[in-house]
N, C-alpha and C positions, 0 to 999 in steps of 0.2 A: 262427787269430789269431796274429798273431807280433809281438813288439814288442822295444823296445833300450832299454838306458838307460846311464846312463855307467859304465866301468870299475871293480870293486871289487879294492881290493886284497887280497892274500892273509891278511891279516887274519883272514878266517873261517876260520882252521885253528888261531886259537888257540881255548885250552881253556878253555869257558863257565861252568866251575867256578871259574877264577880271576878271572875276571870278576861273576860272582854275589857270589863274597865281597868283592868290590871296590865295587860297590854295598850289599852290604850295612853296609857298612862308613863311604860315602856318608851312607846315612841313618842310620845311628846314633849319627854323630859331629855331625850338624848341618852348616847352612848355614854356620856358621861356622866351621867346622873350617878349620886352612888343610892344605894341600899338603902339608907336611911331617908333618904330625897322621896325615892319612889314608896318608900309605905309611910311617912308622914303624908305623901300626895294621899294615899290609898286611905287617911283614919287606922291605919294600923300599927302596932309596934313594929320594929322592923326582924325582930325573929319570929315573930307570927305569921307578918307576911312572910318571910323566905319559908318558913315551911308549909305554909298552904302552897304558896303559888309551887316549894319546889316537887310538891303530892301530885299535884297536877298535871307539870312536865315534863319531871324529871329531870330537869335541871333549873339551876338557879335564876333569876329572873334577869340576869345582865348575860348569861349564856342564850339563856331563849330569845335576846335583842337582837343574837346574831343571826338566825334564824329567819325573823320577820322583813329583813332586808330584803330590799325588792332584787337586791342582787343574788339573792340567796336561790330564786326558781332557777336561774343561769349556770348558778354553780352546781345545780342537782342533774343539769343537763349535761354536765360535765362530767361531773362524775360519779352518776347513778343516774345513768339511761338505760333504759333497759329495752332490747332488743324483744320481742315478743317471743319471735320464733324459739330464740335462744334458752329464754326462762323456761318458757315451756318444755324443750325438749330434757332441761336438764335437772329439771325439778325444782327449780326456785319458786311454779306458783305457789308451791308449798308453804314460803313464808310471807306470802301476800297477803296474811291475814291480820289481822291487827292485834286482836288480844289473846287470852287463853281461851278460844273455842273450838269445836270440831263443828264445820261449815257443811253443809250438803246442799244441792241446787235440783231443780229441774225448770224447765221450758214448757208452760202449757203449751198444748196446740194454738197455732195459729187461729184457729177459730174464735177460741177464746178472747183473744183479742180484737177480733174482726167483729162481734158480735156485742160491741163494748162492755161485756162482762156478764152480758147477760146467765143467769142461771147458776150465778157464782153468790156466793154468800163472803165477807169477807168485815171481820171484825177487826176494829180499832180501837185505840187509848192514846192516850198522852202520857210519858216515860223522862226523867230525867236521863240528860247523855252528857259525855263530857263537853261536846257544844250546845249544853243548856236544852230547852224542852224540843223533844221530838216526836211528833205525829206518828205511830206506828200502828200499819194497816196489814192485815195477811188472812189467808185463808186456809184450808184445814191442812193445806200442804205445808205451812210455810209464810215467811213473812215475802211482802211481795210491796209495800212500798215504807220508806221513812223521811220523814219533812222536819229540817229544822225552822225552826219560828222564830231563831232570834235577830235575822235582820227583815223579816216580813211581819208577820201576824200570822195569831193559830186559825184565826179564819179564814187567811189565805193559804195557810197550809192544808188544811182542812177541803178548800174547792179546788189545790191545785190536781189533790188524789185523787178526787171523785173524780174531776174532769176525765178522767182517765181509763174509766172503766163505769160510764153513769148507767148501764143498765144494771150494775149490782146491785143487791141490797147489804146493807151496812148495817152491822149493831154494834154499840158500844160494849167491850170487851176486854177489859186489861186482862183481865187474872186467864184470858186462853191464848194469850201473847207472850205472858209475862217469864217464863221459862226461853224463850228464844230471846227476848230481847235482853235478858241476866245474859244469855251468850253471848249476843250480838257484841255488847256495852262490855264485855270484857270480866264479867262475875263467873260465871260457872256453864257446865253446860255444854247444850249440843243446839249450835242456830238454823235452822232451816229456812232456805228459800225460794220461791217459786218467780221466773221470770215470766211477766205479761206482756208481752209486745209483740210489735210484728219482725218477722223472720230476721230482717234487716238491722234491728235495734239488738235481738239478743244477739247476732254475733259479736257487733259492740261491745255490749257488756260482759258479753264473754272474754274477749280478749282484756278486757279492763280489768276482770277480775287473777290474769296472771299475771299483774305486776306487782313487785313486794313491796308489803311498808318502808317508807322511807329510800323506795325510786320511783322513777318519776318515768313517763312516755309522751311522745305526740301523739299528734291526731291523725299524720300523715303515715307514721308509724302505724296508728293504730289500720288504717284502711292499706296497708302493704299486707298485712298480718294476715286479716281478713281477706284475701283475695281482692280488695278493690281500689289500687292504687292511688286511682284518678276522684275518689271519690271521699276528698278529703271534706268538703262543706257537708255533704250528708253525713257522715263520720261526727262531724262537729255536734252536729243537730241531733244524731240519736245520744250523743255523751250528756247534751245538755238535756235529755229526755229518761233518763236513766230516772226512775222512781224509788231505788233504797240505795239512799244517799251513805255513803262513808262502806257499806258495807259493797258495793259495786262501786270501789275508787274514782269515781270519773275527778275526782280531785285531781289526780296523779296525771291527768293529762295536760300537758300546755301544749305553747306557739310552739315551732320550729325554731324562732327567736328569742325563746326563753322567757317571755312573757305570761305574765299569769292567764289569759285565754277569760272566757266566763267560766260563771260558778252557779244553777240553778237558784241555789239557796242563799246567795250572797258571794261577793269576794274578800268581805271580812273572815267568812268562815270556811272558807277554800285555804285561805290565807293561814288563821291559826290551824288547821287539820294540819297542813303540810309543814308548820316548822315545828307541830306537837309532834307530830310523826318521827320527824328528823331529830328532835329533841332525843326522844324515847330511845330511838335506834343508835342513837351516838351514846346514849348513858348506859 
């Protein structure tokens, strides 16, 4: 599978710490807050802040308030749910991607997984993303897991991966990653990735990955899609098992009720992905 989507600018290499406080800051001040309010809160002039935060967005930082509304997952359900079957058949996983990359996948065998990794070599780094540091792990195929660290720790980022495949061996490795994750992150490029799980989990992320930026599906959705209707709690549990985060959407999935669902990595940073998302795609 390989798909394109428009140009991101270098943006995702600033730092998702000053971003998070910037949202934080968003919402604690109110809708009415003006401009000036939220980057004196921030130590910043208020035209510096609006063009950082607006590099980031893509829109201005009283547009991105609307976004962060917890009513806002409701109104995505509304109107931009996406049917699986229907994307699929008609071509929209095409812009299910997020930046300017050409994506390609494959599915080890099952054994590979069954065998916790053994015989698998699989190097890692640490990467700026536009949600701040991210753990990025893969092997000679392909990236195959990524952890954001900023509502855990990189040392729990670091044991969530391994847990996951502990008969590999691991070497630190940026520079034989660092070409996919320029993709991944939206720089340049061709991303590669290799799914490791059992049978059950990649169809999951399979169908995860044909939903487009900036829509949004269930989990009940998700298991109609797949062939298993009834098997909505398992459904839940391979999304929240999904190991490369943002680039396998499981963000994109919520409740039936419009609820934001969990988030592995945090529901702060479910929360910014999905109205950065929405941001991007309405600007």
């Amino acid at each position: 599978m390989s798909v394109a989507a428009p140009e991101t600018p270098a943006f995702s290499r600033y730092h998702y710490d000053v971003m998070a406080r910037a949202i934080e800051t968003v919402d604690r001040l109110g809708p009415q807050a003006t401009l000036t309010e939220i980057a004196a809160a921030m130590d910043m002039s208020p035209a510096h802040f609006q063009r950082l935060f607006s590099r980031w967005a893509g829109v201005s930082p009283k547009r991105y308030q609307q976004y962060l509304t917890l009513d806002h997952a409701r109104a995505l359900l509304r109107e931009r749910f996406t049917t699986l079957e229907t994307a699929h058949a008609t071509g929209l996983s095409g812009t299910g991607r997020l930046h300017d990359l050409f994506l390609r996948w494959e599915a080890m065998a099952p054994g590979d997984y069954a065998t916790g990794g053994a015989g698998l070599e699989i190097a890692w780094g640490w990467f700026d993303s536009p949600f701040g540091a991210a753990l990025v792990m893969g092997t000679d195929r392909g990236i195959c897991g990524i952890a954001f660290s900023a509502e855990t720790t990189e040392d729990a980022a670091m044991d969530d991966l391994v847990s996951r495949w502990p008969a590999a061996r691991y070497r630190e490795d940026r520079a034989a990653l660092s070409a996919w994750v320029d993709a991944a992150f939206g720089v340049s490029g061709e991303a590669r990735l290799v799914l490791i799980g059992a049978p059950f989990q990649i169809k999951v992320w399979e169908a995860l990955m044909r939903v487009p930026s900036g829509h949004v599906t269930t989990y009940s959705e998700i298991a109609s899609a797949i062939g298993h209707p009834k098997a909505v709690r398992a459904v839940g549990t391979a999304v929240g098992r999904n190991p490369i985060s943002l680039l396998i959407p499981c963000h994109r999935a919520l409740r039936k009720s419009g609820g934001l669902g969990g988030y592995h990595w945090g529901l702060p940073v479910k929360r910014a992905i999905l109205a950065w998302e929405s941001a991007r795609t309405e600007a």
